[in-house]
DSSP file (Angstrom, degrees, kcal/mol; ACC not computed):
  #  RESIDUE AA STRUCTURE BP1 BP2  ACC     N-H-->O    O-->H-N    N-H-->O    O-->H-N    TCO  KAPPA ALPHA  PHI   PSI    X-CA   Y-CA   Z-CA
    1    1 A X     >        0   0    0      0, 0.0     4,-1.9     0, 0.0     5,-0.2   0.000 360.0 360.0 360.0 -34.1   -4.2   28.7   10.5
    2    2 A X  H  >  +     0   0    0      2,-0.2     4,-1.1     3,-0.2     5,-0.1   0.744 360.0  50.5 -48.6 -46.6   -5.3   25.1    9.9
    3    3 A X  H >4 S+     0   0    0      1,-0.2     3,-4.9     2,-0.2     4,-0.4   0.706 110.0  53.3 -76.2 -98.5   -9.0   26.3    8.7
    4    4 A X  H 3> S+     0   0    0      1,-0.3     4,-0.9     2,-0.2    -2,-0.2   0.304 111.8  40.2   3.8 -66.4   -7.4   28.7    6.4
    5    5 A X  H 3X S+     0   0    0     -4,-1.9     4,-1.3     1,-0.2    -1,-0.3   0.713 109.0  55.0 -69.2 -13.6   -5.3   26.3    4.7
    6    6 A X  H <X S+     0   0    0     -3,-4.9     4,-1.2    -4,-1.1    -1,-0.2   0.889 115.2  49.3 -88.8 -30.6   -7.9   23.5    4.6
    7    7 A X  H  > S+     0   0    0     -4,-0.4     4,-0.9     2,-0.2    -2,-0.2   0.723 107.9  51.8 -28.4 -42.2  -10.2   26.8    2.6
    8    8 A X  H >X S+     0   0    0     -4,-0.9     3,-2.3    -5,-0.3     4,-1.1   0.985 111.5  49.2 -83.9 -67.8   -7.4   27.5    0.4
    9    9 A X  H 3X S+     0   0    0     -4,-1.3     4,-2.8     1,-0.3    -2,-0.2   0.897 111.1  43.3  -8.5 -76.5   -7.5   23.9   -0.3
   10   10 A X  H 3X S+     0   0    0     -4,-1.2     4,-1.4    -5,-0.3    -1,-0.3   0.987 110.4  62.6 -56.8 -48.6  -11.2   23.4   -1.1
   11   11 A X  H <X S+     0   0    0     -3,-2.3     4,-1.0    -4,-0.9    -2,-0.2   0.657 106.8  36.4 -73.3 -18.0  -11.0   26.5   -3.0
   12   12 A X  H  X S+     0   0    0     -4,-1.1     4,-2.2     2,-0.2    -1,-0.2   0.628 109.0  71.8-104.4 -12.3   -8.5   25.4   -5.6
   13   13 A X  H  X S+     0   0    0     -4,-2.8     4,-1.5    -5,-0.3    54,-0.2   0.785  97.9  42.5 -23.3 -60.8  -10.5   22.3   -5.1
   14   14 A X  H >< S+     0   0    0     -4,-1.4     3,-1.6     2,-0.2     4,-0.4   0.979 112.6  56.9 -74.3 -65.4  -13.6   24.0   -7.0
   15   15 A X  H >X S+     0   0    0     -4,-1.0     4,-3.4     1,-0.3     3,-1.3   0.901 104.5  54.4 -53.6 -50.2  -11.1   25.5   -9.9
   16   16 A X  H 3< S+     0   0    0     -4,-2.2    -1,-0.3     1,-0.2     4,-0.2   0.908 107.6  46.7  -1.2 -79.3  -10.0   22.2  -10.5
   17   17 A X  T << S+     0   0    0     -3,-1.6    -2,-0.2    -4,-1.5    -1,-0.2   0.192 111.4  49.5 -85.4   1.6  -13.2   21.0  -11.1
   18   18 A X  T <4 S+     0   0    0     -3,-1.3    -1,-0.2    -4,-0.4    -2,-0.2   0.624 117.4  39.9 -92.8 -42.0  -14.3   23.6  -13.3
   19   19 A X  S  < S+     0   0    0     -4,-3.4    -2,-0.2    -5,-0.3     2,-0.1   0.351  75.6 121.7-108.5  31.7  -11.4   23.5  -15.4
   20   20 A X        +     0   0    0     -4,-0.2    95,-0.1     1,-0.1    -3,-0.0  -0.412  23.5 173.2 -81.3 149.4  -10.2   19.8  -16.2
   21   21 A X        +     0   0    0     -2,-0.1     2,-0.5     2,-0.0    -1,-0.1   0.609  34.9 120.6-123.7 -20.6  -10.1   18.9  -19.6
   22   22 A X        +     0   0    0     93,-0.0    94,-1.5     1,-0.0     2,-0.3  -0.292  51.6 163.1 -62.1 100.4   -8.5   15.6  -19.5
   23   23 A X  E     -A  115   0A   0     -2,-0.5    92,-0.2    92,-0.2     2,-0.2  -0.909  34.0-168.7-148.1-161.4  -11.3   13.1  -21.2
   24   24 A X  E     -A  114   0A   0     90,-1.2    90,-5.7    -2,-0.3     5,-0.0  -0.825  40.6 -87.7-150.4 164.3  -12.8   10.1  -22.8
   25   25 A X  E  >  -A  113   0A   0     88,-0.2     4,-0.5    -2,-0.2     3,-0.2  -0.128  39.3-128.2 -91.4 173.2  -15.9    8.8  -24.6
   26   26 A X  T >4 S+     0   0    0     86,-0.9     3,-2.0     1,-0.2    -1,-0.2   0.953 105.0  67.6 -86.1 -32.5  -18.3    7.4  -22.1
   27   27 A X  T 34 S+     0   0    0      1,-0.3    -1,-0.2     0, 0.0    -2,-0.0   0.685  91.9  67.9 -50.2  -8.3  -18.7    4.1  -23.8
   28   28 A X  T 34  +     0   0    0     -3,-0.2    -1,-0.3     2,-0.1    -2,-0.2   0.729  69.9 109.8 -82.8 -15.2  -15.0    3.6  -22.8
   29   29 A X  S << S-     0   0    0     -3,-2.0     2,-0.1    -4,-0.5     6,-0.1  -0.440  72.3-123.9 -54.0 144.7  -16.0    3.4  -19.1
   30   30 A X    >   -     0   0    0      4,-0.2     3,-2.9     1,-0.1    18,-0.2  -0.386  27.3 -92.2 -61.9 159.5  -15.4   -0.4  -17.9
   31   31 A X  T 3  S+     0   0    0      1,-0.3    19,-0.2    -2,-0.1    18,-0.1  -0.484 111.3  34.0 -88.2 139.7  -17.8   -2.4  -16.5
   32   32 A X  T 3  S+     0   0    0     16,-1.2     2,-0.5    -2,-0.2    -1,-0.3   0.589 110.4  87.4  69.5   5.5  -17.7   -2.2  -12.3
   33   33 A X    <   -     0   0    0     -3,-2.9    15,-1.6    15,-0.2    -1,-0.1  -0.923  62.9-114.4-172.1-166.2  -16.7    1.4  -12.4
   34   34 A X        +     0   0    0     -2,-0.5     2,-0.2    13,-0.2    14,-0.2   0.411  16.9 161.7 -42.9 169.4  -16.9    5.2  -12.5
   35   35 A X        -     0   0    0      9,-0.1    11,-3.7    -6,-0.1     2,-0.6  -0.530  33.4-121.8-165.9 156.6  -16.2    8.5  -14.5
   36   36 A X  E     -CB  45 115A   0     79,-1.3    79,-3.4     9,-0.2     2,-0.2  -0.969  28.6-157.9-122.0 128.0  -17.4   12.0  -14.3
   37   37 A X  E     -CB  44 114A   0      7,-2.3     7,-2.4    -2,-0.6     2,-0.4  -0.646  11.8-140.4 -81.9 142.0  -19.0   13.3  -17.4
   38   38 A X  E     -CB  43 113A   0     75,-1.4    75,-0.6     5,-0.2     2,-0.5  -0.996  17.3-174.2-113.7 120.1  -19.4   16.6  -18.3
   39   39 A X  E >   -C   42   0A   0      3,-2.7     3,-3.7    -2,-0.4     2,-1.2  -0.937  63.2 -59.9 -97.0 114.8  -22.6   17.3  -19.9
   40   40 A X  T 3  S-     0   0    0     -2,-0.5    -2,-0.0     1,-0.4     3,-0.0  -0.261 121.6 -14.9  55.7-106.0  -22.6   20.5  -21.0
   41   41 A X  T 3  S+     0   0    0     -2,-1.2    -1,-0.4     2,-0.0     2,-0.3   0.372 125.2  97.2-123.0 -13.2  -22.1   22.9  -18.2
   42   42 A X  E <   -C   39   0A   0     -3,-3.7    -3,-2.7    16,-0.0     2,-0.4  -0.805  63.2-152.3 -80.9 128.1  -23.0   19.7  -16.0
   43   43 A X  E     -C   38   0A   0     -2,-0.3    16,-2.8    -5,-0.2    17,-0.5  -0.893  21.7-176.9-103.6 139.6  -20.9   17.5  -14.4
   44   44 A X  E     -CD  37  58A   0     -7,-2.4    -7,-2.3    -2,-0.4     2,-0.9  -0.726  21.7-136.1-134.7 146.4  -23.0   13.6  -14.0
   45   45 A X  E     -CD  36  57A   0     12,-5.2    12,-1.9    -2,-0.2     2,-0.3  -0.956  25.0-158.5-111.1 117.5  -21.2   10.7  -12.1
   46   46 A X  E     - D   0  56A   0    -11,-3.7     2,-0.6    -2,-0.9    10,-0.2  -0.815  16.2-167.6-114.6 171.0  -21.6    7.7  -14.0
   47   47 A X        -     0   0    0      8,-2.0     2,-0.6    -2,-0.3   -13,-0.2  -0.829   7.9-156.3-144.8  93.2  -21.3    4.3  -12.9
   48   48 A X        -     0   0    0    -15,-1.6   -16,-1.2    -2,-0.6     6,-0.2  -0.578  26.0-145.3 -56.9 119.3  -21.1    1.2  -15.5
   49   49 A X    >   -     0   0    0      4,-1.7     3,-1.6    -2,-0.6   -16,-0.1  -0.384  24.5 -93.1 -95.1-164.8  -22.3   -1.6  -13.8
   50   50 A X  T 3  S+     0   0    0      1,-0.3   -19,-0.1   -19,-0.2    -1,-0.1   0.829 125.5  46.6 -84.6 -15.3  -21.1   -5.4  -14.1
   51   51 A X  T 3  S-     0   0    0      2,-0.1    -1,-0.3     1,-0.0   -20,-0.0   0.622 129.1-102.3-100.5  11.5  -24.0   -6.3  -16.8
   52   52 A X    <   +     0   0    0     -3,-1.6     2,-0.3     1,-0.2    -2,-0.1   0.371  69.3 149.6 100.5  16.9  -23.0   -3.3  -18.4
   53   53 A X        -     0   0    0      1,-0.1    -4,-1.7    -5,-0.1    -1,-0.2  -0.542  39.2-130.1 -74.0 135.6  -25.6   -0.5  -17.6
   54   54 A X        -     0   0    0     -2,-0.3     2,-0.4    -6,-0.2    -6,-0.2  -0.364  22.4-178.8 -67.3 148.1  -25.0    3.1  -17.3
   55   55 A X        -     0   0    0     33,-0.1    -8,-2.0     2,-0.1     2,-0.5  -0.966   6.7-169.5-137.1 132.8  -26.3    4.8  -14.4
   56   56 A X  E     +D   46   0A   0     -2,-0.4    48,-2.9    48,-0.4     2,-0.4  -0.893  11.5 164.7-118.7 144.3  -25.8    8.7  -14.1
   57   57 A X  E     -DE  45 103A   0    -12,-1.9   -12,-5.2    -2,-0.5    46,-0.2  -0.965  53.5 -74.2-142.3 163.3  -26.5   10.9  -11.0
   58   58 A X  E     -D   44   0A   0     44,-1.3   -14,-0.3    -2,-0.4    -1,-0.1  -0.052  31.6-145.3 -37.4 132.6  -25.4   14.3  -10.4
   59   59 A X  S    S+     0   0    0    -16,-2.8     9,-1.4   -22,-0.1   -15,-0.2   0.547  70.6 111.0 -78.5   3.0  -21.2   14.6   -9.4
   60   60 A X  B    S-F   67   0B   0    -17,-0.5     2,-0.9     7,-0.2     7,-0.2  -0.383  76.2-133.4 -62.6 123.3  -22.2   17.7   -6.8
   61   61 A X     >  -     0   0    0      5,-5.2     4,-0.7    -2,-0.1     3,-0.3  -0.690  18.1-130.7 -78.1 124.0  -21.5   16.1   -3.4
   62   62 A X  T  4 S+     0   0    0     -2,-0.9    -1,-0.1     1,-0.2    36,-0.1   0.494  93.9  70.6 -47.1 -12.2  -25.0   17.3   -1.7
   63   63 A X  T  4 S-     0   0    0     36,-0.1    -1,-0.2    34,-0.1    -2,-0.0   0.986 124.5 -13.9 -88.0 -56.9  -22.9   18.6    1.3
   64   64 A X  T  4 S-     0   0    0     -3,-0.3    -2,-0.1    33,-0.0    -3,-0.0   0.425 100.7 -97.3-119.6 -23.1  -20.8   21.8    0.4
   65   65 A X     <  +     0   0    0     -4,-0.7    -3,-0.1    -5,-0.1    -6,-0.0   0.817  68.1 156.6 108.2  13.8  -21.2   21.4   -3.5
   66   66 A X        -     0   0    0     -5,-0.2    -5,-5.2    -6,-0.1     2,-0.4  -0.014  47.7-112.3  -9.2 142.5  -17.7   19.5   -4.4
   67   67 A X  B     -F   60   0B   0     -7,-0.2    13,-0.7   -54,-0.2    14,-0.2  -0.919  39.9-130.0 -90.6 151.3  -17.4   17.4   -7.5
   68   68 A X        -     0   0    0     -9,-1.4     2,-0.3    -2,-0.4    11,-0.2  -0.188  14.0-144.5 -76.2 167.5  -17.1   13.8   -6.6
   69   69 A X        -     0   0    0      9,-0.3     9,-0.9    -2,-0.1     7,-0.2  -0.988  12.9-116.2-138.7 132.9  -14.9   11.5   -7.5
   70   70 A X  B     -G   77   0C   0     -2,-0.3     2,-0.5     7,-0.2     7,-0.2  -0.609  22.9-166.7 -80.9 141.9  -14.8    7.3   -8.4
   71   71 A X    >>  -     0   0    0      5,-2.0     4,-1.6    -2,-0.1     3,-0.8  -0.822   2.0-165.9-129.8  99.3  -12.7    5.6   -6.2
   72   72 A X  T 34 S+     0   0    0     -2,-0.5    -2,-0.0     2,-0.2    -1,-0.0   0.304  80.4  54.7 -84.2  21.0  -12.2    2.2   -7.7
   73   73 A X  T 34 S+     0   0    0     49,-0.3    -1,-0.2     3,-0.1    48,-0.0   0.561 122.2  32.9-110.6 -25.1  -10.8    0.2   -5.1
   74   74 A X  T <4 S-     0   0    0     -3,-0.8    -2,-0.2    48,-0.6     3,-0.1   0.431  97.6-142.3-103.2  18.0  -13.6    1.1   -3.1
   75   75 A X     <  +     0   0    0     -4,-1.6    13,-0.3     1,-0.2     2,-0.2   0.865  64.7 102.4  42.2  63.5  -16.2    1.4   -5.9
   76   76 A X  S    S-     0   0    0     -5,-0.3    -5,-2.0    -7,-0.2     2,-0.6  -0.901  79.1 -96.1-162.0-175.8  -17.8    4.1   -4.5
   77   77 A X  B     -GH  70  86C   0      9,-2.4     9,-1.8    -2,-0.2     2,-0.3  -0.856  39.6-150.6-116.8 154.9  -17.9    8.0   -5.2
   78   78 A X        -     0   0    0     -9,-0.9     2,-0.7    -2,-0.6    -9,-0.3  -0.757   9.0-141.9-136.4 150.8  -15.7    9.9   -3.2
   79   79 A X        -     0   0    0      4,-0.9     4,-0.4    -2,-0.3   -11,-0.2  -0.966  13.5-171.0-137.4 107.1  -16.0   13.6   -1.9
   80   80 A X  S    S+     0   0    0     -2,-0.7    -1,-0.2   -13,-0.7   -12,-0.1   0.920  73.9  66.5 -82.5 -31.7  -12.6   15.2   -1.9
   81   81 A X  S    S-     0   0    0    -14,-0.2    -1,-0.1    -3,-0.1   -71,-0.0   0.805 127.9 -13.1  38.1 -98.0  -13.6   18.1   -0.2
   82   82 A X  S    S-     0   0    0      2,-0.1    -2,-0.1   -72,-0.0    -1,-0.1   0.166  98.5 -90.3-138.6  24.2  -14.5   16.9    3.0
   83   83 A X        +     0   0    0     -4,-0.4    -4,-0.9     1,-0.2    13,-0.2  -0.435  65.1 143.1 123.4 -59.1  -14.8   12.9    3.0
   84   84 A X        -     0   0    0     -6,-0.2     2,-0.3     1,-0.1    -5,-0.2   0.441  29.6-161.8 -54.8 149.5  -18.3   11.9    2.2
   85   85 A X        -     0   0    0     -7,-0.2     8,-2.7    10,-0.1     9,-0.8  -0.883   7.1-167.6-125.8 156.8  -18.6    8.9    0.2
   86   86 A X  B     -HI  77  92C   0     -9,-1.8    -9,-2.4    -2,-0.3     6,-0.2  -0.933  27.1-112.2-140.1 157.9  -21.7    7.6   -1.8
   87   87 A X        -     0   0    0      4,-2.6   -11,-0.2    37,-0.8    -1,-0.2   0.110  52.7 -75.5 -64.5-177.6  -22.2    4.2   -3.3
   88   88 A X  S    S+     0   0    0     36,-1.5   -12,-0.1   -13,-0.3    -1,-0.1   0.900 129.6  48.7 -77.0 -13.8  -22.3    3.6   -7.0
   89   89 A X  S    S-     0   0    0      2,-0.1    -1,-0.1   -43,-0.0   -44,-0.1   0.572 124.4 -98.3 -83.7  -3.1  -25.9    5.1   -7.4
   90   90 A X  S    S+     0   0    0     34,-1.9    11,-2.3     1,-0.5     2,-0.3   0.396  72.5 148.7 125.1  10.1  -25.1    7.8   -5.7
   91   91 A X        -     0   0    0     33,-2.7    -4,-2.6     9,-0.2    -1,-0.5  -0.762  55.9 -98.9 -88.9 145.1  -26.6    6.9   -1.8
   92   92 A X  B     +I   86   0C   0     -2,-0.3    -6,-0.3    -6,-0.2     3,-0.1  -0.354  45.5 167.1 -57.9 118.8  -24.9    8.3    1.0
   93   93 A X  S    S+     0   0    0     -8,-2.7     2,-0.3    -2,-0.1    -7,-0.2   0.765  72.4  16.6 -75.6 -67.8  -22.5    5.9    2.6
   94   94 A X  S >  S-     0   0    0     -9,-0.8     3,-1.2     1,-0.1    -1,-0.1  -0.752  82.0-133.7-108.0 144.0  -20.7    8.3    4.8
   95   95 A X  T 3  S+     0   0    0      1,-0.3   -10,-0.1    -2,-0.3    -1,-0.1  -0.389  78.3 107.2 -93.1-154.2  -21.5   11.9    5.9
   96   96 A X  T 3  S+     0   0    0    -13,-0.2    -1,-0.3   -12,-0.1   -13,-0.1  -0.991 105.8  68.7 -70.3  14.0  -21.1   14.8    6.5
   97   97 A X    <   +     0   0    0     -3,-1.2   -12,-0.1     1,-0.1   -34,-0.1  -0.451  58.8 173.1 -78.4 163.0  -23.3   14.7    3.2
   98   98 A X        +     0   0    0    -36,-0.1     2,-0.2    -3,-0.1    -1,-0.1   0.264  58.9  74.2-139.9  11.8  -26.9   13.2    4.5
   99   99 A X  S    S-     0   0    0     -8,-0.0     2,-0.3     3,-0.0   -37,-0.1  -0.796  86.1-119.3-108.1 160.4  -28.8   13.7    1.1
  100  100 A X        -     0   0    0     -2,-0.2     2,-0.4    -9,-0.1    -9,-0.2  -0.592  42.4 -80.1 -89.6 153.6  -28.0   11.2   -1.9
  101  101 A X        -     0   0    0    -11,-2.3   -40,-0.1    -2,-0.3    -1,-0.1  -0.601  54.0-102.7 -51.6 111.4  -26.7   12.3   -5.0
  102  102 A X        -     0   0    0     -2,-0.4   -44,-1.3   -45,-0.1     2,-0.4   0.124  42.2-129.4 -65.9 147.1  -29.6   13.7   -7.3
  103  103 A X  B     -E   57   0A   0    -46,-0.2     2,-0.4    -3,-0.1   -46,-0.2  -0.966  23.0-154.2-110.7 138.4  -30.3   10.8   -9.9
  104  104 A X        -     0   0    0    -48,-2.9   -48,-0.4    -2,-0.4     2,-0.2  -0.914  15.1-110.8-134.7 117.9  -30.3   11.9  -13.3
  105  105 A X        -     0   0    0     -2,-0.4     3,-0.1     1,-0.1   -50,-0.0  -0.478  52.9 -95.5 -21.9 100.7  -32.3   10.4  -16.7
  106  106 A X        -     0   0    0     -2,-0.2    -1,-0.1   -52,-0.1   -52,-0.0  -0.003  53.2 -96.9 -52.8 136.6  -29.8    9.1  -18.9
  107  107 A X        -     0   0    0      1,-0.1    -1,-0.1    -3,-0.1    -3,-0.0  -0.185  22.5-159.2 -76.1 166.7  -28.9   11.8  -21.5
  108  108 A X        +     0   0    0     -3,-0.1    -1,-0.1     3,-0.0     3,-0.1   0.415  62.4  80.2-135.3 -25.2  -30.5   11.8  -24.7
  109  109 A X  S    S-     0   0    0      1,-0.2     3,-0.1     0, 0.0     2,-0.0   0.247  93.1 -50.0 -82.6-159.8  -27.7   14.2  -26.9
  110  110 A X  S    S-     0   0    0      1,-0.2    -1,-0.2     0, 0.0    -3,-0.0  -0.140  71.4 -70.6-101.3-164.2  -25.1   13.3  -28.1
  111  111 A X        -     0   0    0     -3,-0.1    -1,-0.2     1,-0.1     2,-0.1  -0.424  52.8-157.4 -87.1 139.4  -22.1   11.3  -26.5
  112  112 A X        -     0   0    0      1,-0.1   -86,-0.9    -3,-0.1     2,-0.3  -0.367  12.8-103.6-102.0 174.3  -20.1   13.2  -24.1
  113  113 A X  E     -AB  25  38A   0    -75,-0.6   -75,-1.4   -88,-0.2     2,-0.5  -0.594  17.5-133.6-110.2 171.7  -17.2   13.0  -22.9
  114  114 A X  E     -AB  24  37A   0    -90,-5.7   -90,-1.2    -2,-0.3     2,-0.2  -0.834  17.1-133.3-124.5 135.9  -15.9   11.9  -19.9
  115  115 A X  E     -AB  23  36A   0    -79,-3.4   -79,-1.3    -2,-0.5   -92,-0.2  -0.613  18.4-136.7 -95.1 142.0  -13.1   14.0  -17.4
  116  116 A X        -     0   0    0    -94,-1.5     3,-0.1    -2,-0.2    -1,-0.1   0.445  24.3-144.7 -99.8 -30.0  -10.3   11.8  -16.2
  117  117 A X        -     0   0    0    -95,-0.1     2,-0.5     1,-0.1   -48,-0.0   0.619  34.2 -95.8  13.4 148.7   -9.9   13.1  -12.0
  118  118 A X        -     0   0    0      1,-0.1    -1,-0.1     0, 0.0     0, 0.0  -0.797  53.2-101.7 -70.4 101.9   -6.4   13.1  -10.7
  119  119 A X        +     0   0    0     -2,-0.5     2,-0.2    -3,-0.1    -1,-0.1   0.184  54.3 177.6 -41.2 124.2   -6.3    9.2   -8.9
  120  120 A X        -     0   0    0      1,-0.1     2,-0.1     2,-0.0    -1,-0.1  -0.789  49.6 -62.4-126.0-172.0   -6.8   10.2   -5.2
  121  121 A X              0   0    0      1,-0.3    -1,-0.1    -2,-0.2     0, 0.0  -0.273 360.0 360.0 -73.7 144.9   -7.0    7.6   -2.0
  122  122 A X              0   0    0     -2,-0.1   -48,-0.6   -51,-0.1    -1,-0.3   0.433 360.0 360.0-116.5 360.0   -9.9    6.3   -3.5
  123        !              0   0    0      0, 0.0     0, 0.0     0, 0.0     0, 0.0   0.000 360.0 360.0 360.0 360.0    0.0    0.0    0.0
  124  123 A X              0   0    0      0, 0.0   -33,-2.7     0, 0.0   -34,-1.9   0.000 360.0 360.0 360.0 360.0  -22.4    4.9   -5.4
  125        !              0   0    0      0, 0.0     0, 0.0     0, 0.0     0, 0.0   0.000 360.0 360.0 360.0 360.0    0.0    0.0    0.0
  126  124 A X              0   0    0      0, 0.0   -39,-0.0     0, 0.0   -36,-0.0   0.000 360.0 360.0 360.0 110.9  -28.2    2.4   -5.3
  127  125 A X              0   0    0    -36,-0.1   -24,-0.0     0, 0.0   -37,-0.0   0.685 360.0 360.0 -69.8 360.0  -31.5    3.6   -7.2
């Protein structure tokens, strides 16, 4: 019964993450942390860092296909899914993932906006 509910879970998990709307511009991220952007039909994890460069990599967590999440007390990307955590550039900290998060060529259009996550217990090129 346990798998089931942890399914159902994961599965409203994905609907979530298709259909959040809550954002902001990406120059608003602060310096030392996180947001996921939706570029298009893509969602990109970006990570201001403390001299105040963007870095974007994919938000898919490379293990079941989750969007990630910033967790800004540990300054790391977060896999709600089923744990994994990635640095801010997107390398694997924790599994089960064991690939890094794809790293992505800062976009070129025009500025997107950036989807708010719901705060949960909260990535290097």
């Amino acid at each position: 019964m346990e798998f089931a509910k942890q399914n159902v879970d994961v599965a409203a998990r994905y609907v979530k993450d298709f259909l959040s709307l809550d954002r902001i511009a990406e120059e608003d991220i602060p310096r030392g942390q996180g947001e996921v952007v939706r570029h298009g039909m893509h969602k990109v994890a970006v990570y201001r860092d403390e001299s105040g460069t963007l870095h974007h990599c994919s938000a898919v967590c490379t293990h079941l296909k989750c969007i990630v999440e910033w967790n800004s007390a540990e300054k790391s990307w977060d896999c709600p899914c089923h744990g994994s955590r990635f640095d801010p550039y997107g390398k694997v900290l924790n599994g089960p993932a064991i690939s890094a998060l794809s790293a992505l060529e800062e976009p070129t259009s025009s500025a997107p906006s950036v989807e708010r996550s719901a705060p949960s217990a909260e990535h290097n090129a």
